[in-house]
Structure formats: C-alpha cells, structure tokens
C-alpha positions in Angstrom: -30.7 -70.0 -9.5 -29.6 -72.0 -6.4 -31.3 -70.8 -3.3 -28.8 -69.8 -0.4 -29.5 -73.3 1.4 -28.1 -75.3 -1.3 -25.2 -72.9 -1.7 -24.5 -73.0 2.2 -25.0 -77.4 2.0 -21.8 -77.0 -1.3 -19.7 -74.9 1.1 -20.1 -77.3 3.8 -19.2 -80.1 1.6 -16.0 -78.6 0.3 -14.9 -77.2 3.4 -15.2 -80.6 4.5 -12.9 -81.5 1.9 -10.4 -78.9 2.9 -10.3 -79.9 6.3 -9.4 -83.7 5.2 -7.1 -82.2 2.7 -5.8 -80.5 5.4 -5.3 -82.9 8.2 -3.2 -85.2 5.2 -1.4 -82.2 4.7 -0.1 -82.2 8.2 0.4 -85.9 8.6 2.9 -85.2 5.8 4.7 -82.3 7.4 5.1 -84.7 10.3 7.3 -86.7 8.5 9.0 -83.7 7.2 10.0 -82.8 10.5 11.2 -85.8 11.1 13.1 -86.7 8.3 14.7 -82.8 9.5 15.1 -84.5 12.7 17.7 -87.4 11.6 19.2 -85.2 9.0 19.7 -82.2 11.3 18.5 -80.0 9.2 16.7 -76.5 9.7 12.5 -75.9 9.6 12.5 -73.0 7.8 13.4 -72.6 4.0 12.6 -69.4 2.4 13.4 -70.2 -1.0 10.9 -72.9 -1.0 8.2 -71.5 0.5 9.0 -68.5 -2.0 8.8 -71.3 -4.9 5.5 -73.1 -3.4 4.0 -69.7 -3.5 4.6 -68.7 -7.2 3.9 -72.0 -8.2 0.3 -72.4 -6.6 -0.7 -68.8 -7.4 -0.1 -69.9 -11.1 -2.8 -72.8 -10.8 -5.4 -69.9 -10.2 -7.1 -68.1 -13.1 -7.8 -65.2 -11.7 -5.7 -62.2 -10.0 -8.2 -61.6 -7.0 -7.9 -65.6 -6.6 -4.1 -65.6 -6.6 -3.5 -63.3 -3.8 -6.2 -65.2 -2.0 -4.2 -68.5 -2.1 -1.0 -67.3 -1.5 -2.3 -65.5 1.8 -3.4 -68.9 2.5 -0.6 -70.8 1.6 1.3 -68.6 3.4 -0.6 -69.4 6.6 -0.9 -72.8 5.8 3.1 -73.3 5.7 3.5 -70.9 9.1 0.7 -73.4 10.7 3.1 -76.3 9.6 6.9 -74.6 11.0 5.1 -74.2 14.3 4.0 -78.0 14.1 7.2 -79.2 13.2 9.2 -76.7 15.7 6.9 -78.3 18.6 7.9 -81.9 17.2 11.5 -80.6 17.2 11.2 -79.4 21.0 9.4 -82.7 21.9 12.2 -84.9 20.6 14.5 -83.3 22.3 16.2 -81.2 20.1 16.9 -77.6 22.1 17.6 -74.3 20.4 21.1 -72.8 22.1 19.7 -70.3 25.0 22.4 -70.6 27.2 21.2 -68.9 30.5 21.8 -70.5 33.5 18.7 -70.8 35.7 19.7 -69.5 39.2 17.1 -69.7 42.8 18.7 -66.1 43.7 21.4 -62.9 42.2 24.5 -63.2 44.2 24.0 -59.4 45.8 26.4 -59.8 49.1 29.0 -58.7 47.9 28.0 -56.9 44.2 28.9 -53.7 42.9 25.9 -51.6 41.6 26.3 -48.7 39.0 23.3 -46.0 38.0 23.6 -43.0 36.3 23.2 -39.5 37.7 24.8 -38.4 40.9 23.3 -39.2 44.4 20.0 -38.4 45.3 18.5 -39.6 41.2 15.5 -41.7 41.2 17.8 -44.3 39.8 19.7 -44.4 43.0 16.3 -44.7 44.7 15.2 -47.8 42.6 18.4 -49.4 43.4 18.1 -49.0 46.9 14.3 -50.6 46.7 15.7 -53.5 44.6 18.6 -54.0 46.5 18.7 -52.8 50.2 20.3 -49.6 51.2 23.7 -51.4 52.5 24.5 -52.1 49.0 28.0 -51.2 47.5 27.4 -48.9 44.5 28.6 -46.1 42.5 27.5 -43.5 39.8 28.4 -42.3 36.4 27.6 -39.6 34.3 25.4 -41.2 31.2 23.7 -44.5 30.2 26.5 -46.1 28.1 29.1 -45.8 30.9 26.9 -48.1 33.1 26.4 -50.5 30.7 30.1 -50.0 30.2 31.3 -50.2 33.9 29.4 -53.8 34.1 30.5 -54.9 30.8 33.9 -54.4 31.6 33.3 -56.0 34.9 33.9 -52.5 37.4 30.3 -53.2 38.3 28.0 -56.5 38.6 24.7 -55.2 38.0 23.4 -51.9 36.5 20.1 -50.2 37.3 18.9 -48.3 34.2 15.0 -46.4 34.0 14.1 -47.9 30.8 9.8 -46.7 30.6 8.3 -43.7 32.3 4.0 -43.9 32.6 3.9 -40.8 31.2 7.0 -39.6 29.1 7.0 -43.3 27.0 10.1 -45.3 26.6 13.9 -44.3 27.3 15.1 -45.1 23.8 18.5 -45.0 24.2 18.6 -47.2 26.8 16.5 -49.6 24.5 19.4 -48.8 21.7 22.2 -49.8 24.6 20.6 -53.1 25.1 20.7 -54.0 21.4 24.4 -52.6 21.2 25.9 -54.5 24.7 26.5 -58.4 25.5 24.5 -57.8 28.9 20.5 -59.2 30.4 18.0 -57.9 32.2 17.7 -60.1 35.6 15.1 -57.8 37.3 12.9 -54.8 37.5 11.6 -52.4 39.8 8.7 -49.7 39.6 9.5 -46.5 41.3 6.4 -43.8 41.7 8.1 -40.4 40.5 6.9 -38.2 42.6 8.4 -34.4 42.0 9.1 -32.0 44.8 10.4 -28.2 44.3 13.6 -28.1 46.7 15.4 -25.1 48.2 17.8 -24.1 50.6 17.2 -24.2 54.0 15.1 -21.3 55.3 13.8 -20.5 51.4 10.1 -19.4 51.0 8.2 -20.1 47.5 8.0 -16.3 47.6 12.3 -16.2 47.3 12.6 -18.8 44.2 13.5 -17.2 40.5 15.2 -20.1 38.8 14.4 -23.6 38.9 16.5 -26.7 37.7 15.3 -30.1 36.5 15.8 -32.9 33.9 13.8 -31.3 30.3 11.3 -34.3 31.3 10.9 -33.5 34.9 10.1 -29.2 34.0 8.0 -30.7 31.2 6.0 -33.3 33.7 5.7 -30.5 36.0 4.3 -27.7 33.0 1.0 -27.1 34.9 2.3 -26.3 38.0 5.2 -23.9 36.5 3.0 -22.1 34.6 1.6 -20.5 37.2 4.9 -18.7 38.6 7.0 -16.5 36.3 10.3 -18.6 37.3 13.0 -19.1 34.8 13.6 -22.9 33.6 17.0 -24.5 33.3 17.4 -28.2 32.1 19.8 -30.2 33.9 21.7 -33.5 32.8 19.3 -35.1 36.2 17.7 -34.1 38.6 19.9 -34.7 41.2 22.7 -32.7 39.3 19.6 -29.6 39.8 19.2 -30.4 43.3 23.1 -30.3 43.8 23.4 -27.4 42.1 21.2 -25.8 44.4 22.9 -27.3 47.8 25.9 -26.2 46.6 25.5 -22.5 45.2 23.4 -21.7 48.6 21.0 -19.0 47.1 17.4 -18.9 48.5 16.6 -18.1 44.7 17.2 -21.3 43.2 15.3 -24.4 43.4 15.3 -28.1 42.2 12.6 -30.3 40.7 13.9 -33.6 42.1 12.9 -36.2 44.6 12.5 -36.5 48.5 15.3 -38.6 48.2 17.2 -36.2 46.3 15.9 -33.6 49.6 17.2 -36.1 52.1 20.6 -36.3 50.3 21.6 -32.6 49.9 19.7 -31.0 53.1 17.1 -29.3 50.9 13.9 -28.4 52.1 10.6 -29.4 50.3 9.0 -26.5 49.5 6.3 -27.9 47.4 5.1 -31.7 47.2 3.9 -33.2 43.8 4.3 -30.7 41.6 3.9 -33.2 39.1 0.5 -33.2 37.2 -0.1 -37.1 37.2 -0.6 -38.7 40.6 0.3 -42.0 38.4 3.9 -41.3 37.1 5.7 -44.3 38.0 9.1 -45.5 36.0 10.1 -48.8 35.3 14.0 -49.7 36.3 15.9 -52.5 34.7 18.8 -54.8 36.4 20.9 -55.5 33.9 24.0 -57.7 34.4 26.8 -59.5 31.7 25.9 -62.8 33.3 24.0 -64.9 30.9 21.6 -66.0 34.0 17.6 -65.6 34.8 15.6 -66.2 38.3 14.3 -70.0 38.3 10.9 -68.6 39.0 11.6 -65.4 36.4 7.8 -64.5 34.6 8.9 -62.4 32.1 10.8 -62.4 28.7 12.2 -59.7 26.4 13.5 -60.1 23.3 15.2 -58.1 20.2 15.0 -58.5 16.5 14.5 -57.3 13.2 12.6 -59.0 10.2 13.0 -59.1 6.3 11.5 -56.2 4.6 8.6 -58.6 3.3 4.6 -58.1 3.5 3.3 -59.9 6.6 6.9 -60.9 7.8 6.5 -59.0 10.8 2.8 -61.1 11.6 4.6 -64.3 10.9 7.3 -63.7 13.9 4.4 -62.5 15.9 2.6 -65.2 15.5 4.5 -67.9 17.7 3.4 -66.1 20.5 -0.2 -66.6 19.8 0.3 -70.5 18.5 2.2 -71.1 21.8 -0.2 -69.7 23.9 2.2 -67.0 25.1 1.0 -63.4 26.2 2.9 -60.7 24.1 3.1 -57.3 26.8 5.0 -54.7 24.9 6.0 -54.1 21.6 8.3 -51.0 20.6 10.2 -50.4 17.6 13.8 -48.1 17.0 15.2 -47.4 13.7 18.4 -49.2 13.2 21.7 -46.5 13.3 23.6 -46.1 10.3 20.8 -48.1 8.6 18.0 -45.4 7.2 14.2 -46.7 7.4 15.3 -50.1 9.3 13.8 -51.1 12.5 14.6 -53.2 14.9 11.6 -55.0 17.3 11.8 -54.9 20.9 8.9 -57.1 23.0 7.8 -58.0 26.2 5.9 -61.3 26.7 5.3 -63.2 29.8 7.1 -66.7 30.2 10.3 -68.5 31.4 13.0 -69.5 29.8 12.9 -72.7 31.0 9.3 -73.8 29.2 8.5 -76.0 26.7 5.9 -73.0 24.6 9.0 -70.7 25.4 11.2 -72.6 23.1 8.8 -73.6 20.6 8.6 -70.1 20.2 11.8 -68.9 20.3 12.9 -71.4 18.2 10.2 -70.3 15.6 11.9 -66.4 15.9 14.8 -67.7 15.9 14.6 -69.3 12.3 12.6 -66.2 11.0 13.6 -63.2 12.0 16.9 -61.7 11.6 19.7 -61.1 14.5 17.0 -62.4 17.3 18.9 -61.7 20.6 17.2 -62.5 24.0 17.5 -59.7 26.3 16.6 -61.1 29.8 14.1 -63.2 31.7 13.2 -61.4 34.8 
C-alpha cells in the first residue's frame, strides 16, 4: 500500500494537471466572449449549461462522483460568465442602468410627502434630511406616499423602511417592488419614546395610553409596571393628537419630543423605551431615475429560478467583484404562494466598473432584477 507521501506527490501532479486544464479552459471562454461580443449575443445560456451538466455527469461511473462533477462544473461555468461579463464591461459593452448621475437633489423648491400626521418620527427624519423650511405634506398610509410622488403631487417621499429593534417595515419593502420610484438617500433617526400628557397632568392622573402596536410593544417593560389601559393607534402622532385634542389629564401618548413640541404636550416621562439603541432607518425615495455622483450604496430587487444553488450563483457576483453585500431580506411574492423575492443591500456606485460586472451577471441570472436606488 502507497504511503500517504506518494499519495500526496499523485494529487499534486493531477491537480497540476487540472490547473493547466483549467487555464486552457479559460483561454477558450475568452474567445467565447468574444465571438458574443461581435455577434451581440447574451453570456448566459441555461439550456446549455443544463446539457453540459447531464452530459459530463454521464462520463462518471459512480453516483457520489456525478454530483461531485456537476457541483464543479457548475462552478466552473459561473467562474467563466463572470470572466466573460468583465470582458463584456471592458470592451465597452454597458448593461442599460439608466440613472443619471447628479452632484446634488434639486431640494429648493421640492415637495416632500411622509406618512402620519405632524409631529411622526417620519416628519422628524425629513426635517434632518432636509432642513425645517422644507415644503411638505402628510398622508394617511405608505402606498399613498409612494403614490403622491408617483403621480408627481410630491418630489420625494421619506418612508421608515428598518427599525434596530422591531426588524424591517415589510410593506414598505413590498411598495418598492410594486412602484417605478428609487431611493436617493437615507437618514437614521434615534427613536426615542416619551409618555405625553396634557398640560398640568401628573403620572399619578394617566389611565389610558395611545401608541403605534410597535411603540406600546417597544415600551412593554416600562408599561408593565402601571395598570394603564393600551390602545394602538394608526402613529404615534395620531395618539399624541388624540390626546391634545380630547384635553383629559387621563390620557397619554407614547410619541416623540417632536411629537411634544407640536401638540403642547408635556413630557411626563423620557425614554420609556427599553433600548437606549432604537434607531430607524428612513428612505428618500423619488420617481427620478437619478443617484448622488458620490452615492456609496446600492439596493437591489429580484427573484431567482426555483433551482438548487440558484440563489448562490446570483450571490456570487458580489464576491467575484469584490463588492460588499450589507443586507439581505426576503418577502414572499403576493398572489404567488411559496415565491420570494430577494431584496439586498451592498455597498458601491452605480457608476463602477465591479458595479456593472455585477449587475450585469444578476441581470442575466436572476429573474425581474430591478435596481432600487444608489444612495
């Protein structure tokens, strides 16, 4: 019996082999590309690579040995797309992203929309983002936002789209897939909850207390300790109007400062909020196909074939191009039971070379990719 030496010296010499094997390979799928190139024709062909794969699992004699090659076929042919996208983006041949690359958003004169009533955190993110002289309005829900700019009542919309704590707001996610509009900026907000009540009310006066489901929820701990009765509100700032409005020294609001400063409430408790880091994330979102010339961050949209490793294969343009994926989140598909579609995050700008590559890569392999902003 061979010692392990000897077998270690054979695997050297065949892996050797491979990696010649392999490097020929590649010369090859250079001129693929482009031969593609002059004939205009697309990198990926599934039936192909589908009939490649049956065809060199049948040289094999054994079952174990069959999946083996076609997992390494399989990465052998993704290896090559990627080479022959990047020849694709070096000759000059550009995937359609039209977005126009602008140095600044034309705020002087915009119209800005959030949801809630004055006084929301929303309002408060806008005023961060854009200055408190800004012309804006409010609606009731989500979809009329992203309806007010899509219809052009409003230029931008600002829209909470993660909370620290809570997780994502899915339906805003679901909006973004539905609507022809981008994300063009962001802006972190630190949610810090205050109990409100009418001027000259004591903690010792309050009964019932409004909020937003998540804001009573994020503020449990503290609630737990006084025999109040809850009431969920469409906002916060609805609660803390409510309570401006009906005057009772009973009734308080979980809400913001902000939301304190609006109605003349008084703060009758500060952070009554268990987590001293709850911070939301706010989205600009506009129906201008544009993106900040010095923008650092992409998001994206898709869904992929219901195939074993299909969603790796997307994935993995990011990591061949050297790009840094952030988020990832996933929402079933309405109307279509156990369908997702793919939502990420990864840092980059439209306007480089590794971004292309790799959205040209998606592009080819995914289904229905839609690029949701650089920001």
């Amino acid at each position: 019996m061979a010692d392990l030496v000897e077998l270690r010296e054979k695997l050297d010499e065949i892996d050797e082999q491979i990696v010649a094997l392999y490097e020929k390979r590649m010369d090859v799928c250079k001129e693929v590309a482009a031969y593609k190139i002059g004939a205009g024709k697309k990198v990926f062909d599934r039936q192909r690579e589908q009939e490649k794969l049956a065809k060199v699992k049948s040289l094999t004699h054994d079952d174990f040995y069959a999946r083996g090659v076609e997992e390494l076929f399989e990465q052998i042919m993704s290896v090559s797309r990627k080479l022959q996208y990047k020849l694709l983006t070096e000759s000059g041949v550009q995937g359609r992203l039209p977005f126009i690359g602008v140095d600044e958003l034309e705020i002087l004169k915009a119209r800005v929309v959030f949801q809630g009533a004055d006084g929301a955190y929303s309002q408060a993110a806008m005023m961060k983002y854009f200055g408190d002289k800004i012309n804006s309005f409010h609606v009731d829900t989500f979809r009329e936002a992203m309806e007010a700019i899509d219809e052009g009542a409003a230029d931008f919309a600002v829209l909470p789209i993660e909370n620290s704590t809570a997780g994502i707001v899915s339906e805003n996610y679901d909006l973004l897939a539905e609507f022809e509009d981008y994300i063009v900026g962001e802006q972190i907000i630190k949610i810090e909850h205050c109990l409100l009540g009418v001027p000259g009310a004591k903690l010792e006066d309050v009964k019932t207390v409004y909020s937003h489901p998540q804001s009573l929820m994020q503020s449990a701990k503290y609630l737990q300790d006084h025999d109040w009765q809850l009431i969920s509100m469409q906002n916060n700032a609805f609660a803390a109007q409510k309570v401006q409005k009906d005057g009772r020294v009973d009734q308080a609001a979980i809400a913001s400062e902000h939301a304190a400063q609006i109605y003349g409430l008084e703060v009758l408790k500060k952070g009554v909020n268990q987590s001293d880091s709850n911070s939301t994330r706010f989205i600009i979102v506009t129906n201008q196909r544009i993106f900040l010339k010095n923008a650092k961050k992409i998001s994206i949209c898709f869904e992929v074939p219901h195939e074993s490793g299909s969603l790796y294969h997307v994935l993995s343009h990011f990591i061949y191009n050297d790009l840094n994926m952030t988020r990832i989140y996933s929402r079933p598909i309405p109307e279509r039971s156990w369908e997702y579609r793919f939502f990420v995050d990864f840092e980059g700008n439209l306007a480089d070379e590794a971004v292309k590559n790799a959205l040209r890569g998606i592009r080819e392999e995914a289904i229905g990719l839609r690029i949701l902003g650089n920001y």
